[in-house]
C-alpha positions as CSV (number, residue, x, y, z in Angstrom):
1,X,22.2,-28.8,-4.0
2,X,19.1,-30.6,-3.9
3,X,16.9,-30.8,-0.7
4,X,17.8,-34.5,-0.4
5,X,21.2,-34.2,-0.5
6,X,20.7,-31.6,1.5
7,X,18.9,-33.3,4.5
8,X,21.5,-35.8,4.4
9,X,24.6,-33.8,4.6
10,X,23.3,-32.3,7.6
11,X,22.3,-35.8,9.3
12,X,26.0,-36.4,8.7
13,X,26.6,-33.2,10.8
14,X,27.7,-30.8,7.6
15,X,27.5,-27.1,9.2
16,X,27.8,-26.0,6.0
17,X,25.0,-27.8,4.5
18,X,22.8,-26.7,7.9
19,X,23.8,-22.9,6.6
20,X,22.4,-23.3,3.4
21,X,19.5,-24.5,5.4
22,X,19.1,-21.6,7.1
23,X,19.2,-19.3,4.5
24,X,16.8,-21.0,2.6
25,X,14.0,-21.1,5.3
26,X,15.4,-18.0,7.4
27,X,12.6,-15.8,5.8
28,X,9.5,-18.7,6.1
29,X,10.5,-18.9,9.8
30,X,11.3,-15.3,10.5
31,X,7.0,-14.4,8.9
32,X,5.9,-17.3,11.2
33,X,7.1,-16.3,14.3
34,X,7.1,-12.6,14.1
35,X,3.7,-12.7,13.4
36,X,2.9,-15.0,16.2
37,X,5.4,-13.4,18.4
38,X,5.1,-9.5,18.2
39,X,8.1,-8.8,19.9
40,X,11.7,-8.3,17.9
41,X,13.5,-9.4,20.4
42,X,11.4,-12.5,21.9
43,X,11.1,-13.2,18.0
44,X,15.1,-13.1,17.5
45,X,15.3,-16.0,20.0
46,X,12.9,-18.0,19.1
47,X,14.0,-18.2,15.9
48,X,17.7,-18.9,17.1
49,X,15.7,-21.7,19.1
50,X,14.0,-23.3,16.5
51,X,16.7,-23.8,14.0
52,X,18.4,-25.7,17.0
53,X,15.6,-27.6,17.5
54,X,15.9,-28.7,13.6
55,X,19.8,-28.9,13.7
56,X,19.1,-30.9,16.6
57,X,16.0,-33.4,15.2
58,X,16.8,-33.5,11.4
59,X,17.3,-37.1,11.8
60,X,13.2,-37.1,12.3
61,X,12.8,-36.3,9.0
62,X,11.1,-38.8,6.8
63,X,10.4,-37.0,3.9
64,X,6.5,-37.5,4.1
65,X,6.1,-34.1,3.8
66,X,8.6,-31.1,2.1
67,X,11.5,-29.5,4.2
68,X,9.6,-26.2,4.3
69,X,6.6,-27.6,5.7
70,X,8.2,-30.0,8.4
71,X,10.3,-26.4,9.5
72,X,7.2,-24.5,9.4
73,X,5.5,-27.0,11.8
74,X,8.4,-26.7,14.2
75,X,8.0,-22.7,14.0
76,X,4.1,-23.1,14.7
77,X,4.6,-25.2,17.8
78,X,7.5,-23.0,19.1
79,X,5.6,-20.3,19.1
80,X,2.7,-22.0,20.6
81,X,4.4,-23.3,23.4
82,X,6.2,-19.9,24.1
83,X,2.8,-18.2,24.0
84,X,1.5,-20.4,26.5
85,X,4.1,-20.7,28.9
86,X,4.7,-16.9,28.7
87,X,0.7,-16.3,28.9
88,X,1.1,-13.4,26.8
89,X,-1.8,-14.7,24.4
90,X,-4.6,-17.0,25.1
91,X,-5.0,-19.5,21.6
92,X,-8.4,-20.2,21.2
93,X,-9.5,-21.8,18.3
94,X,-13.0,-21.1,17.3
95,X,-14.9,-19.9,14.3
96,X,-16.1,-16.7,16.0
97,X,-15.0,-13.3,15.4
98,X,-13.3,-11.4,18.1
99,X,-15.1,-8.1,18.8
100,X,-13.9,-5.1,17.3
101,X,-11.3,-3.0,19.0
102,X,-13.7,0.2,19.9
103,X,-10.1,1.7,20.4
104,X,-8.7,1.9,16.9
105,X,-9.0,5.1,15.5
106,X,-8.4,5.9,11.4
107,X,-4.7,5.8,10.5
108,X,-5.4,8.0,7.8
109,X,-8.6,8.6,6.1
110,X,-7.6,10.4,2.8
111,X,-7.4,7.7,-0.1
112,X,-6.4,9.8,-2.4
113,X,-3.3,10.8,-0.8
114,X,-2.3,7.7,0.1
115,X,0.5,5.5,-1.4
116,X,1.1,1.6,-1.7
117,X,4.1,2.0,0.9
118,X,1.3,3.7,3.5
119,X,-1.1,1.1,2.4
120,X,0.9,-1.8,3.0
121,X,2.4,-0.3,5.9
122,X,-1.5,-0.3,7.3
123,X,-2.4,-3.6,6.3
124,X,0.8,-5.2,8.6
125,X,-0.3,-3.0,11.3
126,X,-3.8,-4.7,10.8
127,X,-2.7,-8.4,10.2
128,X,-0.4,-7.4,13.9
129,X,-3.7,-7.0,15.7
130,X,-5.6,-10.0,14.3
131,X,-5.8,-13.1,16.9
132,X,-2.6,-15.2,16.7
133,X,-4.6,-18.3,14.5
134,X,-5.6,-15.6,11.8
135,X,-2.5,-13.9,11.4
136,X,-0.9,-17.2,11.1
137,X,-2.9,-18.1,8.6
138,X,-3.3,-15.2,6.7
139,X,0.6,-15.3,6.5
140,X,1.3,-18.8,6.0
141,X,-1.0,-18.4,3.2
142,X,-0.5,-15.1,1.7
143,X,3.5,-14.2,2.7
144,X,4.9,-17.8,2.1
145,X,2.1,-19.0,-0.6
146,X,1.5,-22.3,1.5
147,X,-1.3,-24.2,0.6
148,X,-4.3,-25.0,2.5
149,X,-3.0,-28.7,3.2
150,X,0.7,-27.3,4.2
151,X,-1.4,-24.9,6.6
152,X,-3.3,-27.7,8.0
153,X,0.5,-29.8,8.6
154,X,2.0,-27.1,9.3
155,X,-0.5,-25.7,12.4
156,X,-2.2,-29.4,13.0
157,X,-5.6,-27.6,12.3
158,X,-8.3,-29.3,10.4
159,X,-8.7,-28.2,6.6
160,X,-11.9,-26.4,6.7
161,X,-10.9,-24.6,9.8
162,X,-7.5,-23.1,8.2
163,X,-10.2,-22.2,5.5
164,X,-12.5,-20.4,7.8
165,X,-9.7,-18.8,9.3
166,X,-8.1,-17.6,6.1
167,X,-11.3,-16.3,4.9
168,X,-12.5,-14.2,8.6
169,X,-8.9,-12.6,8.3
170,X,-9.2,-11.5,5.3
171,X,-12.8,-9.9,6.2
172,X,-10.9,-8.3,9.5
173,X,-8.2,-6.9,7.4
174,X,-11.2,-5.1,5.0
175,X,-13.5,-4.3,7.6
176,X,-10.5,-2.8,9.5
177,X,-9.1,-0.9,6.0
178,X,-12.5,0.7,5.3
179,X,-13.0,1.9,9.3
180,X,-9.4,3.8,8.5
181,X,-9.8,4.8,4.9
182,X,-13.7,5.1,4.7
183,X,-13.0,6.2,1.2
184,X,-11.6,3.1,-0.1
185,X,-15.2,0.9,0.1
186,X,-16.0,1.9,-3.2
187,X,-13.2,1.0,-4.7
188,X,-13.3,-2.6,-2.5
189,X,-16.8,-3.4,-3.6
190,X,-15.9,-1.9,-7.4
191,X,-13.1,-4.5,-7.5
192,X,-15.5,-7.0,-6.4
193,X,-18.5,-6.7,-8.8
């Protein structure tokens, strides 16, 4: 079914349709807000929340921008809102980066021995710590393959800062790599040159 006639069975109320929905945008909703959420079970809810909140507002939906990008928006400012109300994280927007955590200690500093499932493993553990805007970012970006301009609609932030973002992330996540595999900046900088 296309995503047209899609939109429009569930304007006409179609549960079925809104199911097929669902499972279309279950995982781009599920990266969104458990990376902005942290917490399984605050993140189950949320997401139970927002596809109510598009069940609920499909009519809205002019078609200016695609489906994913519209639901994606509506994930972003869910999350937002239950961040602030909750006060469990402060979003600040700026172009500095947040000090380093003087607290982390190596996860495991022998490269050789380590496998892709460790490595990957390490990197989520890593995005998890980043400031809510980057991890956002990073995942929009990297997880869902969103552009920069379906970033920027998606979180409302301006083009060069979803930029800025997605680039300081990404120098987190390698700084914070090479502090726990000190081993690995060779092969970083190898990769590089």
């Amino acid at each position: 079914m296309e995503e047209k006639e899609l939109i429009i069975k569930i304007q006409e109320g179609d549960i079925n349709a809104f199911r097929i929905l669902v499972d279309n945008h279950k995982n781009l909703v599920w990266h969104i807000v458990l990376r902005m959420v942290s917490r399984q079970d605050d993140a189950e809810d949320l997401c139970q929340d927002i596809f109510l909140h598009i069940f609920k507002n499909i009519r809205s939906f002019k078609g200016n921008s695609k489906l994913s990008t519209w639901i994606g928006s509506i994930a972003y400012h869910v999350c937002i809102d239950f961040l602030r109300k909750k006060g469990k994280e402060k979003i600040i927007y700026t172009d500095q980066l947040p000090e380093k955590n003087k607290n982390s200690a190596p996860i495991n500093p022998i490269i050789g021995s380590m496998d892709r499932a460790h490595l990957k493993t390490m990197v989520h553990h890593i995005v998890n710590q980043l400031p809510v805007q980057y991890r956002t970012v990073i995942t929009l970006y990297h997880l869902e393959g969103c552009s920069y301009k379906e970033i920027t609609e998606i979180t409302g932030m301006p083009d060069g800062t979803v930029k800025s973002y997605i680039s300081r992330a990404r120098d987190m996540i390698r700084e914070q790599v090479i502090h726990c595999i000190p081993d690995i900046q060779p092969v970083l900088f190898d990769a590089n040159d």
